[in-house]
BALOBA-1460 file (C-alpha; in Angstrom, 3 decimals):
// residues 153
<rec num="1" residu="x" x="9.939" y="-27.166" z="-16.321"/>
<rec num="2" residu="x" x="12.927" y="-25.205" z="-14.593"/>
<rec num="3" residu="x" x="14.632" y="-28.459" z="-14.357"/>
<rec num="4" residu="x" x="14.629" y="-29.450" z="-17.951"/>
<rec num="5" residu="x" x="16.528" y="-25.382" z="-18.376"/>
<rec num="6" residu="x" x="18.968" y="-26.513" z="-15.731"/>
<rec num="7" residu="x" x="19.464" y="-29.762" z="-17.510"/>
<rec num="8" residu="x" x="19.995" y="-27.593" z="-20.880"/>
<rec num="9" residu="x" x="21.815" y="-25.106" z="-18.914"/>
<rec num="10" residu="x" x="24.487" y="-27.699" z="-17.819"/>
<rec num="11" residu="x" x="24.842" y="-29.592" z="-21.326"/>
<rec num="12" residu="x" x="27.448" y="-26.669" z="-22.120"/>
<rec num="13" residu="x" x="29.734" y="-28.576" z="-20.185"/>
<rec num="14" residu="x" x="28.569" y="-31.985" z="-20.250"/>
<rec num="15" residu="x" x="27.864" y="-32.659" z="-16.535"/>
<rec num="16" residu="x" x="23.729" y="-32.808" z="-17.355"/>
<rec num="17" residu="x" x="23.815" y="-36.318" z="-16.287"/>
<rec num="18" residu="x" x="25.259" y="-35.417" z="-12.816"/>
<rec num="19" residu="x" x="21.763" y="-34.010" z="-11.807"/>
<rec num="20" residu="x" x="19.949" y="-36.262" z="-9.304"/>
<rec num="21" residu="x" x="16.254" y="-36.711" z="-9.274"/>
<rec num="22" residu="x" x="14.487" y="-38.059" z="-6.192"/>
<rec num="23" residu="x" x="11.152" y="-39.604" z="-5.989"/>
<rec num="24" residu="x" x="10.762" y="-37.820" z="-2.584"/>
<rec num="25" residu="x" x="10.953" y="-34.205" z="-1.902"/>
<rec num="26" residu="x" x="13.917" y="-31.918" z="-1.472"/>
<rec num="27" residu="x" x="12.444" y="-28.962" z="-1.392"/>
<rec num="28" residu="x" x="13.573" y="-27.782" z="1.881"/>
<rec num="29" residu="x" x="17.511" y="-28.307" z="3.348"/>
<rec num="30" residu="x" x="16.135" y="-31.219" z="5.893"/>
<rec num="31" residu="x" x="13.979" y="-33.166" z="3.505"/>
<rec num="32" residu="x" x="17.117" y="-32.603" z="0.851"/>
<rec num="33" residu="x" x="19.386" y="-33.665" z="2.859"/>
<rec num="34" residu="x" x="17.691" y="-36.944" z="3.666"/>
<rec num="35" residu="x" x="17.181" y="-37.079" z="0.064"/>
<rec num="36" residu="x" x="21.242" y="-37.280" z="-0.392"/>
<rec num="37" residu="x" x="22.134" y="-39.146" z="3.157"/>
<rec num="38" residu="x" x="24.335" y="-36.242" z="3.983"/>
<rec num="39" residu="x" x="24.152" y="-33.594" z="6.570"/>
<rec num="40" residu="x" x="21.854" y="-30.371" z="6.450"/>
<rec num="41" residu="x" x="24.901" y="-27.878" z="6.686"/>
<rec num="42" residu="x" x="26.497" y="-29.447" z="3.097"/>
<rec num="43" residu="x" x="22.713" y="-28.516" z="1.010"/>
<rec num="44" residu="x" x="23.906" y="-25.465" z="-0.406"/>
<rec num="45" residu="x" x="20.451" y="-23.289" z="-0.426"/>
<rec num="46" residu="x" x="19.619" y="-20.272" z="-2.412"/>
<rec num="47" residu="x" x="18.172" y="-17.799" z="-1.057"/>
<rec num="48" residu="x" x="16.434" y="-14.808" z="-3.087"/>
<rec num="49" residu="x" x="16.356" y="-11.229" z="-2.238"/>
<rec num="50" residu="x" x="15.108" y="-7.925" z="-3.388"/>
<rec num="51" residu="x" x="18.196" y="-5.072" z="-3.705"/>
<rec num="52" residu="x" x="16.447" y="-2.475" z="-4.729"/>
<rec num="53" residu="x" x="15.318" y="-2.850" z="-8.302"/>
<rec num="54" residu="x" x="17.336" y="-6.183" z="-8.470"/>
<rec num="55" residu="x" x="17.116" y="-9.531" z="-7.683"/>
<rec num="56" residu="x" x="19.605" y="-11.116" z="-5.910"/>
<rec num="57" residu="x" x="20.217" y="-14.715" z="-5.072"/>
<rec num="58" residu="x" x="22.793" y="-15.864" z="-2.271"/>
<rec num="59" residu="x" x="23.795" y="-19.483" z="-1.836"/>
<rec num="60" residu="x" x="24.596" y="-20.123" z="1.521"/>
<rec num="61" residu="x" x="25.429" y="-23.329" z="3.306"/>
<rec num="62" residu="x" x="22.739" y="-25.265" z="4.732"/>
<rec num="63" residu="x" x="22.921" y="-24.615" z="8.128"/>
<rec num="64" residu="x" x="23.425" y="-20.903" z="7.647"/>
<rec num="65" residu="x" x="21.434" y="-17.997" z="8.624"/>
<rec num="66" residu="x" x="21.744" y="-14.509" z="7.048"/>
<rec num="67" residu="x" x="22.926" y="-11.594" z="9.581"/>
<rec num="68" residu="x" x="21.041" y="-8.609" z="9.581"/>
<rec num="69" residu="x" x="23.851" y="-6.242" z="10.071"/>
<rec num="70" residu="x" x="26.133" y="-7.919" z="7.895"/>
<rec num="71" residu="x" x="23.719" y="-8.567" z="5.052"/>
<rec num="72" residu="x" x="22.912" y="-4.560" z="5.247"/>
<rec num="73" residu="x" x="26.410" y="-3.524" z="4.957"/>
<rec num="74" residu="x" x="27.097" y="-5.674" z="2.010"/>
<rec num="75" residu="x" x="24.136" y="-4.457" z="0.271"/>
<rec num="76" residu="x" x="23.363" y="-1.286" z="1.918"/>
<rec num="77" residu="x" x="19.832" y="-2.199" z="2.533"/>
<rec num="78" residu="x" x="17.627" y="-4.052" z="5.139"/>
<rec num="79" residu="x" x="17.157" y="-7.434" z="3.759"/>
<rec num="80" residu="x" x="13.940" y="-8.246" z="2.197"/>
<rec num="81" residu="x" x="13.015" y="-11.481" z="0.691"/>
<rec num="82" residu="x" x="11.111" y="-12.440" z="-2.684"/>
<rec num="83" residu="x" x="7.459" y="-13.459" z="-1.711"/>
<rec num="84" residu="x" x="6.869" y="-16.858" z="-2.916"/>
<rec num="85" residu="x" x="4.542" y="-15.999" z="-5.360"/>
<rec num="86" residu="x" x="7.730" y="-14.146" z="-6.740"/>
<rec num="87" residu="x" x="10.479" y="-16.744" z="-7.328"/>
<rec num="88" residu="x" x="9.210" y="-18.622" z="-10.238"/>
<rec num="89" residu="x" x="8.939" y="-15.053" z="-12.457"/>
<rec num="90" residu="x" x="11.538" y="-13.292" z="-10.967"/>
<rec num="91" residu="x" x="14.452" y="-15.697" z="-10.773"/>
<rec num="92" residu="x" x="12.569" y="-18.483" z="-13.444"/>
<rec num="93" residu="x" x="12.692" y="-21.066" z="-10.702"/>
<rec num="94" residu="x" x="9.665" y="-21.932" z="-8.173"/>
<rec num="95" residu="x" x="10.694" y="-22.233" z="-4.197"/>
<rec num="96" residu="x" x="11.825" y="-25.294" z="-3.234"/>
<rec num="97" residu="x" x="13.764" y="-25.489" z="-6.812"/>
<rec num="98" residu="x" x="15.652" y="-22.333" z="-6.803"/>
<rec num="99" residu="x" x="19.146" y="-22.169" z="-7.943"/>
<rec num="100" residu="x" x="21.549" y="-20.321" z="-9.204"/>
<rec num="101" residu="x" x="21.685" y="-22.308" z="-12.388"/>
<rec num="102" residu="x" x="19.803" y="-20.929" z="-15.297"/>
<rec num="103" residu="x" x="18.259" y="-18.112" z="-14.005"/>
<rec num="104" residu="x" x="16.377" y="-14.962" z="-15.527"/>
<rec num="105" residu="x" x="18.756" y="-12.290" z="-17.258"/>
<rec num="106" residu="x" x="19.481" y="-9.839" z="-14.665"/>
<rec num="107" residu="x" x="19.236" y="-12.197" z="-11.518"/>
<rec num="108" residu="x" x="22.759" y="-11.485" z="-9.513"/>
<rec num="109" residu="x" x="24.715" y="-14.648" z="-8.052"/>
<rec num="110" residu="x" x="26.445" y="-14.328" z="-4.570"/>
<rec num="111" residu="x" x="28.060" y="-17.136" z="-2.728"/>
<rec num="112" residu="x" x="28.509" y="-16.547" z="1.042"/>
<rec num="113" residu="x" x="31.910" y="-17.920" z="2.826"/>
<rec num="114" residu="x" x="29.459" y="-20.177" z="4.756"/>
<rec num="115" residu="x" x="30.174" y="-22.860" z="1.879"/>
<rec num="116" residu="x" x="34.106" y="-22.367" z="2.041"/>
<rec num="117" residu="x" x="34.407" y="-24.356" z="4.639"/>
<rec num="118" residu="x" x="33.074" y="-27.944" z="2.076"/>
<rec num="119" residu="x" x="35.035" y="-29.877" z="-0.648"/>
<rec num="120" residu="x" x="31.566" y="-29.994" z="-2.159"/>
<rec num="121" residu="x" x="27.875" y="-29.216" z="-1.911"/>
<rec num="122" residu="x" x="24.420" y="-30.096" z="-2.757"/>
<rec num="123" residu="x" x="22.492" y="-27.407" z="-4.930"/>
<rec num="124" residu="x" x="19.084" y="-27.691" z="-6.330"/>
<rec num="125" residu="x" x="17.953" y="-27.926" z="-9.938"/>
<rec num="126" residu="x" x="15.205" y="-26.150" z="-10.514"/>
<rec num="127" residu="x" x="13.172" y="-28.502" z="-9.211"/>
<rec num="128" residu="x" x="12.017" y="-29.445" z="-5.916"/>
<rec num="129" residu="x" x="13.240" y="-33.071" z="-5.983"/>
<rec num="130" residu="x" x="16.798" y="-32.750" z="-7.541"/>
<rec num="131" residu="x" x="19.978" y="-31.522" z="-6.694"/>
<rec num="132" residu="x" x="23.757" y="-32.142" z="-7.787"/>
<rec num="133" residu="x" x="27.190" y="-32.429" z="-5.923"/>
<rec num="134" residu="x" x="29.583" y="-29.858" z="-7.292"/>
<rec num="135" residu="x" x="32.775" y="-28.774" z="-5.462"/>
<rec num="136" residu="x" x="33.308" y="-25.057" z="-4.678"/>
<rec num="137" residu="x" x="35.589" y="-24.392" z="-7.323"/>
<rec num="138" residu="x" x="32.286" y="-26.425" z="-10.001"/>
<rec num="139" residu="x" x="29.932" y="-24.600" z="-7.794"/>
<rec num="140" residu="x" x="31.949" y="-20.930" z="-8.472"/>
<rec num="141" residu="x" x="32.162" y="-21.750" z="-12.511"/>
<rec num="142" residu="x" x="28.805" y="-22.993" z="-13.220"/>
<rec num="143" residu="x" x="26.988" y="-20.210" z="-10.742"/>
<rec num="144" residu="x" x="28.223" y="-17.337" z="-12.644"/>
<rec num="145" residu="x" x="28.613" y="-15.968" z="-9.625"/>
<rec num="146" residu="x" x="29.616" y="-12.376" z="-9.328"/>
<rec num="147" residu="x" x="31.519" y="-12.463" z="-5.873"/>
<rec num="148" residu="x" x="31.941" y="-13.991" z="-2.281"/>
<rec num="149" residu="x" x="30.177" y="-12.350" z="0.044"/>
<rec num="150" residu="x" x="30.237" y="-12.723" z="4.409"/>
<rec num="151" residu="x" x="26.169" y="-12.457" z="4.840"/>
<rec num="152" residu="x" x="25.744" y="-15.382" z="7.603"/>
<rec num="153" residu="x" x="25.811" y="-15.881" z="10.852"/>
């Protein structure tokens, strides 16, 4: 399960046990955040695009949605989402799991400035029933991120 990888992922820095499971769904940003008692806007969701050749993830805050315009000239292309059928090969996590925590070689992390404005967030884990609280500066280190990007409205 993607989880257990995430849980693997994150024993490199001993914060495995930081991971919370739910026995209710958090597979979407609303049913997460009533999963956490917190608001929708501090779920951090990833969302997973096609550049080209390359598959791109981009967290973005929870109540965030991506700009047209500004997603195509950061990426110089028309956004176009994975299909869900997609996710689970392409990135190595299913939808309503996906993260950008132990992910397929080759999958690029963005973070949009959405989050910036948080001392912390609430990412997934691979799973569609977990998720963990990691500041921004956690959240930048553990991502692998490759660089802040302005994608949201």
């Amino acid at each position: 399960m993607a989880i257990d990888k995430v849980k693997k992922y994150f024993q490199q820095w001993g914060i495995e046990d930081r991971i919370q499971e739910f026995d209710v769904s958090s597979a979407t940003v609303a049913l997460a955040a009533e999963a956490l008692h917190c608001e929708e806007c501090r779920i951090a969701k990833t969302l997973s695009f096609h550049v080209d050749e390359q598959v791109v993830l981009i967290v973005t805050a929870g109540d965030a949605r991506v700009d047209n315009k500004k997603y195509k000239a950061c990426f110089g292309k028309k956004a176009k989402m994975l299909a869900f059928d997609e996710a689970e090969p392409l990135i190595g996590h299913a939808v309503g799991g996906v993260c950008p925590f132990a992910v397929n070689e080759g999958v690029r992390v963005y973070l949009d400035e959405s989050l910036k404005r948080f001392e912390t967030v609430f990412p997934a884990c691979g799973s569609s029933n977990s998720a963990i609280e990691l500041t921004i500066p956690e959240l930048e280190k553990y991502s692998g991120f490759e660089k802040w990007v302005d994608v949201c409205k």
